[in-house]
N, C-alpha and C positions, 0 to 999 in steps of 0.2 A: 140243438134241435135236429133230429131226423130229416130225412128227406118228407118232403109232402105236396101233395097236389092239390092242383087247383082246374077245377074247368072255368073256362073262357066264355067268353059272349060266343062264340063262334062255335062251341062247343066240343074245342080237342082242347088237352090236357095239359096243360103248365107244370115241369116237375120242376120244384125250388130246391135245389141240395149245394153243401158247401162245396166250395172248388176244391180239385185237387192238384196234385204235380201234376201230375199226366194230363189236366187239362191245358199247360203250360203252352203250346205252340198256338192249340184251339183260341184260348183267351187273346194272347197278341194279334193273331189275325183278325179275333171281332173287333177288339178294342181301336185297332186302324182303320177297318173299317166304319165302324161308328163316328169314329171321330170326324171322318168324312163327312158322313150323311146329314150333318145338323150343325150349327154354329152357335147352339145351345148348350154345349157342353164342354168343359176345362179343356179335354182331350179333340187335337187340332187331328188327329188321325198319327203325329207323330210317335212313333213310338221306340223308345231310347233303353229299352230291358233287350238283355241276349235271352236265348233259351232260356238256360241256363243261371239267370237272375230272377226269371221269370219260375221256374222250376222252385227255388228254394223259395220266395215270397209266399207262393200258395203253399208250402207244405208248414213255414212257417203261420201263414196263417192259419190253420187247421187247427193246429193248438191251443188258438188263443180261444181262451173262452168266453171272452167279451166280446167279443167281435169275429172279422173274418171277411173272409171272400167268397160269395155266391155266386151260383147260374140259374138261369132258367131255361128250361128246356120242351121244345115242343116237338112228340117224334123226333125225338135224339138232336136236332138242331138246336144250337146256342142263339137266344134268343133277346137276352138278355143277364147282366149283372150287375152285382149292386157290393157294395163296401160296408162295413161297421166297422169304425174305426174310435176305439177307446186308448185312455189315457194309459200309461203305468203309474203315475203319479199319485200316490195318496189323495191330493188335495180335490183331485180332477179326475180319477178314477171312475165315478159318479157318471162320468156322463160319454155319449158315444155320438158321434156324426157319423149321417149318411150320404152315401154318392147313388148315383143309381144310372143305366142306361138301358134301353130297350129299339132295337131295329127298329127304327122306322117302319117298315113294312107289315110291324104288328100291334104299332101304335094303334088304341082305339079296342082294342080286345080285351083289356080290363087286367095288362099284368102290373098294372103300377100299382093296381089295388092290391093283388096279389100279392109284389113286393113288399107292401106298408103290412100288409095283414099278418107276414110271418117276419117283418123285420120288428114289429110290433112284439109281436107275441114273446121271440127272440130275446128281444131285449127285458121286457118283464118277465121272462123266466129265468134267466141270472140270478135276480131276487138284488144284485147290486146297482145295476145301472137307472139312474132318477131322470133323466133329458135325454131326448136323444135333435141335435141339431141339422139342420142342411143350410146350404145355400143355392140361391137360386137367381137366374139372372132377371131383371125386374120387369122385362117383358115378355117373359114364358107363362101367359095366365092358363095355357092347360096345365103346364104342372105344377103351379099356383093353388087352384083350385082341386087338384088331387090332395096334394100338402095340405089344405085346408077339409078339406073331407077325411081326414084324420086327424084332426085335431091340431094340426101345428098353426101358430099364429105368429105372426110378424114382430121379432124384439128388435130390429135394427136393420137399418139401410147405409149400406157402402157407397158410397159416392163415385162415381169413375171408375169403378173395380176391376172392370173387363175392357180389354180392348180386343175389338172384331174387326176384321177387312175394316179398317181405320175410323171407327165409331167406337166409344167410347158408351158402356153401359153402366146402369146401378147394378147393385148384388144386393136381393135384400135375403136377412138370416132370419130363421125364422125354429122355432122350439115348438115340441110337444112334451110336457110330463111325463114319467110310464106310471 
């Protein structure tokens, strides 16, 4: 899928386009950062890719046509990204999970819908991909209630999934059809 835009509640421009190499050094510094800013997400801000691993990752992902590495971009700022991550496997081919992160500081401007709008579209224009899955920690209801305004519904809850600054959370998984 091309590059495409989206305007915002605030009314500047969201550009969603695949990652590439060259965004390799950009991406690690957001992704430590993000990781920072929130205790909602997998990533603790650690980040454990060289350049250089980070380089080859997105260019391998660019290829894939199931899936891939995303940015969003506001006035050339990294503002946010997001993962689709499908199978090789015949069996499991079928289906793709998403990750997704957006600054803090832009929470609230409507790029989640944004993300879902063209990870949506994305994935149903493949014409192969049938689910597409996330996981979510079980008390993030804003992005509960995003996931659910696109259609994803609740198939199962992890018990103890997550450990935070020494609390122990659920993870519920939750599915949309394409």
């Amino acid at each position: 899928m091309p590059q495409t835009d989206y305007v915002l509640k605030d009314g500047r421009t969201l550009v969603i386009s695949r990652a590439k190499k060259e965004d390799a050094a950009e991406m690690l510094a957001f992704l430590s950062f993000v990781g920072k800013e929130t205790d909602f997400l997998l990533n603790d801000g650690t980040i454990r890719l060289t350049l250089e691993q980070e380089e080859a990752f997105l260019e391998q992902s660019a290829q894939n046509p199931l899936g891939g590495i995303f940015t969003g971009r506001i006035e050339g700022e990294l503002v946010c990204s997001f993962g689709l991550t499908s199978q090789s496997r015949d069996r499991v081919k079928h289906n793709v999970t998403i990750g997704l992160t957006v600054l803090k500081k832009c929470w609230g401007l409507g790029i989640g819908s944004a993300i879902f709008q063209y990870a949506l579209a994305f994935a149903r224009e493949t014409g192969v991909l049938k689910n597409m899955w996330l996981d979510v920690r079980a008390d993030n209801e804003r992005a509960i209630a995003l996931y659910q305004k696109f259609g994803f519904a609740q198939i199962g809850r992890r018990k103890n999934a997550l450990f935070v600054n020494g609390i122990y959370y659920d993870e519920i998984l939750m599915e949309v059809e394409l």
